[in-house]
N, C-alpha and C positions, 0 to 999 in steps of 0.2 A: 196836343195836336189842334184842339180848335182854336188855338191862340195864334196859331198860324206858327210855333216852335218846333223844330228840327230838335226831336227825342231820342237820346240813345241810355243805355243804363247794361251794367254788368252787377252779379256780382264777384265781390271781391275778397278775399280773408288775409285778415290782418296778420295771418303769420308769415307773410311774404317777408313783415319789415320788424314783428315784434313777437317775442315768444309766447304768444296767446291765438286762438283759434277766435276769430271775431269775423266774422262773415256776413257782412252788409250789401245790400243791392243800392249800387251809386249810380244814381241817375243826372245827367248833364243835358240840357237845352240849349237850345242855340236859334236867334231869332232869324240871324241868316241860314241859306243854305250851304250846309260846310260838310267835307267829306273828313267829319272827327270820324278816328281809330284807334279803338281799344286796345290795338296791339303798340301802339304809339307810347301805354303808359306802360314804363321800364317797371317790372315785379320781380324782386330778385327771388329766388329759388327759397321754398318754403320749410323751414325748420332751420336753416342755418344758423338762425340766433336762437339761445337758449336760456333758460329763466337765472342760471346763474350767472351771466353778462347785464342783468340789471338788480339784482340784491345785492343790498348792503354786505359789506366784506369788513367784518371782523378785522379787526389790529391792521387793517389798511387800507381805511376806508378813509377816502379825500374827506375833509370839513368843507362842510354846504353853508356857505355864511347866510343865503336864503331863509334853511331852515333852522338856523339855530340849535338847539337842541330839543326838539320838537321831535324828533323820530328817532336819532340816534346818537348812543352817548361819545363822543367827540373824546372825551378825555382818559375814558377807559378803555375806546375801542371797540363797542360792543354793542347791540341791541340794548333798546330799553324794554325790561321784563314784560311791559305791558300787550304787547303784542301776541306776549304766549298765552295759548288757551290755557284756562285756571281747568282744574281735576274735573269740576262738577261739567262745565261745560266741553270737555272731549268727549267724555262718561255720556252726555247726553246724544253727542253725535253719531258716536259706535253705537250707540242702541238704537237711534231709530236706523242707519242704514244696515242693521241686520235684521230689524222688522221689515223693510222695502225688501231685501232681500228675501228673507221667508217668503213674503207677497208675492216675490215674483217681477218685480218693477227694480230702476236702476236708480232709486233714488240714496241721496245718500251725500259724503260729500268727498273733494277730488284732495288725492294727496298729491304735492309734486316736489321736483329736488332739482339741484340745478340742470340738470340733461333737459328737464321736461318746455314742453310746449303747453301753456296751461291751456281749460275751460275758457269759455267767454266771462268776464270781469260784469257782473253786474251790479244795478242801483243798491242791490239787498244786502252789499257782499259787509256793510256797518252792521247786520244782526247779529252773524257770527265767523263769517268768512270761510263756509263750507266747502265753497266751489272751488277753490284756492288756498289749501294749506300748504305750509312749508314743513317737509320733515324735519328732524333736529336731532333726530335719532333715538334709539331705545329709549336713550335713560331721560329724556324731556319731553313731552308735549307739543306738538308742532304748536305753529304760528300762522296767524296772518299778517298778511303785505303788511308794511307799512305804508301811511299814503305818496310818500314818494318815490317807492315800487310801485306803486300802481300809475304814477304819472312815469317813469319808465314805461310801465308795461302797455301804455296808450301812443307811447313816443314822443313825450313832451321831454324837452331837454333840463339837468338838473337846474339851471338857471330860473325855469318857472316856477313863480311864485306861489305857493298852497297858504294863504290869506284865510282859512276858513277853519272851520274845527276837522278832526278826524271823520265823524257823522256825515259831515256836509263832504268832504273831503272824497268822501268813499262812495257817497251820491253823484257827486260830479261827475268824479274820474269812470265811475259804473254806466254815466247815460251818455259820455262822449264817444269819439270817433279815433280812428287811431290816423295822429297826425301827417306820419309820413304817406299813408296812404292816401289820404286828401293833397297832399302837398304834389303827388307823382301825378294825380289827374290833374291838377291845378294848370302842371308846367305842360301838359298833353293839350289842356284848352288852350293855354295862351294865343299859340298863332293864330285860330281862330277867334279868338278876341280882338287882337290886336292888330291882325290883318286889315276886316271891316273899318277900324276907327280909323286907321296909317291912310284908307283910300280915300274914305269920306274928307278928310283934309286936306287931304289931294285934289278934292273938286273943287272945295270951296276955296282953294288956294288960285 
């Protein structure tokens, strides 16, 4: 305001466009005086899309020439094992969220399956990916994302490039924004972007 900016800001959750619960306050300025409308950016109706519309899909699952074979095995069809929580580390997770529980607190970590709308995706989720498992059922061990679920689950198209490790991978995609949601404000600012400039070269014309 004392830059002399036209301030408006909402917030917004990400599960309007992606099956994740991600709830950010977006804030837009505007150096002219503009009657921007938040009811202006189209949010479609929240939970429609579901965690199993962006996991990798078993024996028919399109080849990502992106990712090579980087997350999944192309030739068998199949996840790569790695993904699955190993004995010791499940074992570790069920015990401490049944001490959070004893305590009294919700700590602990989130199972989900394809129906589900996950947690928020965060920076930490390279520790162990508690917030985010995938069930696999009895007889396995859930899993975590692999990172090009989690570029789905931000709404990056499979075309985008993951150039980085898994580490770094699960950092990135954990501190980003989800894309189509910035995309819907993007196209709500334009006119007032573009109005200003169309006139100003109107004058000077």
């Amino acid at each position: 305001d004392d830059l002399g900016y036209n301030v408006f800001f909402k917030v917004i959750d990400g599960a309007h466009f992606v099956p994740q619960h991600r709830e950010r306050i977006i804030i837009v300025g505007f150096k002219d005086d503009v009657d921007f409308d938040w009811d202006k950016v189209k949010l479609p109706e929240k939970g429609k899309v579901t965690l199993g519309q962006i996991l990798h899909k078993p024996k028919v699952e399109p080849a990502a020439k992106v990712d090579g074979s980087n997350y999944f095995d192309y030739e068998n069809k199949k996840l790569l094992s790695k993904y699955t929580l190993t004995d010791n580390l499940w074992t570790y997770l069920q015990n401490y969220k049944k001490k959070h529980q004893a305590a009294g607190n919700g700590f602990g970590f989130g199972m989900v399956n394809e129906g589900s709308v996950t947690r928020t995706l965060s920076a930490r989720y390279y520790k162990d990916g508690s917030e985010i498992l995938v069930d696999q059922g009895d007889d396995k061990n859930p899993r975590r994302l692999t990172p090009r679920e989690c570029a789905r689950l931000m709404g990056f198209p499979d075309t985008f490039k993951i150039p980085v490790s898994d580490t770094r991978a699960y950092k990135q995609f954990g501190n980003s924004v989800v894309v189509p949601v910035m995309e819907a404000v993007a196209k709500a600012m334009r006119p007032h972007i573009c109005s200003p400039v169309t006139a100003a070269k109107s004058k000077k014309q």
